[in-house]
N, C-alpha and C positions, 0 to 999 in steps of 0.2 A: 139368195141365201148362200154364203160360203160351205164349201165342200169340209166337213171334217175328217180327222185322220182315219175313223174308222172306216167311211165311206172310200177311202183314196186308198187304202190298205184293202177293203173285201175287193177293189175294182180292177185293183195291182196284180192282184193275187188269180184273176178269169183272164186277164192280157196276158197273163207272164205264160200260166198254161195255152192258151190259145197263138201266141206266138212263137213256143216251144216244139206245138204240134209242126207250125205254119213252115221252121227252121228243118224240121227234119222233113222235108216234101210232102206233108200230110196233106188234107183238107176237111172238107165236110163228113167225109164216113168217119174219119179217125174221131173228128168231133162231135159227133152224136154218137159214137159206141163210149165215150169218155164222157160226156157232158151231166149225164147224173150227177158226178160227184162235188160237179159245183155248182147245182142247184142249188138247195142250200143257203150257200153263198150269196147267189145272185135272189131268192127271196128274203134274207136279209137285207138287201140293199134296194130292193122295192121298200120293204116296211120303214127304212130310215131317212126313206129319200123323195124328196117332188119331182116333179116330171124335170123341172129346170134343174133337179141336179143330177139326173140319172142322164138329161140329154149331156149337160158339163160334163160327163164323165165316159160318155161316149163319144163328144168331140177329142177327148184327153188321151183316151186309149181306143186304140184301131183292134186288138183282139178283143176285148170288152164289149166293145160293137158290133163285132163279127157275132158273139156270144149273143148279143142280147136280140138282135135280127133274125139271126138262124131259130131262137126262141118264139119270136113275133111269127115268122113265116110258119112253123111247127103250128103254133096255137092259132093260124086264122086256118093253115086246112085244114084243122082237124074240125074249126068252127063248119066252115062251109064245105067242108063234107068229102073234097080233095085227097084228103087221108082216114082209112078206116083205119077205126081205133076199136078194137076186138070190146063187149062187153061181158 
C-alpha cells in the first residue's frame, strides 16, 4: 500500500525534529526530554498506517527511526521491567 501525503508529512515532521536535535550535537537525553510533543504525532501515524508502511517510512527517514526505536526500546523495558515506571 502507497504511502500518503499525510503519512510522509506527520513522518517529515519527527525526522526534521530529530535531525535538528542530531545537527546541534544533541542525542538521546535531548530526545526524550523533547519527545512528548511528538507523540501525538507518531500515534497518529500508528492509527493510519500498517506495519509495511510505518517500516516504509522508517527506511525513508533516519530520525523517524531513531524516534520510533528509542520508543520500542522505552516500551519493551518498561514491559520487562528494566525501567521503573512510578504508579
Amino acid at each position: 500500500m502507497p504511502l500518503t501525503s499525510k503519512q510522509t508529512r506527520l513522518a517529515q515532521k519527527i525526522d526534521e525534529w530529530v535531525q535538528g536535535i542530531e545537527r546541534r550535537g544533541g542525542g538521546e537525553k535531548e530526545m526524550l526530554e523533547g519527545m512528548y510533543d511528538y507523540m501525538a504525532t507518531f500515534k497518529k501515524l500508528l492509527d493510519i498506517s500498517s506495519q509495511e508502511q510505518m517500516d516504509l517510512l522508517a527506511a525513508k527517514y533516519a530520525g523517524f527511526r531513531r524516534f520510533a526505536l528509542m520508543l520500542q526500546n522505552l516500551a519493551g523495558g518498561i514491559q520487562n521491567g528494566t525501567i521503573k515506571v512510578p504508579r
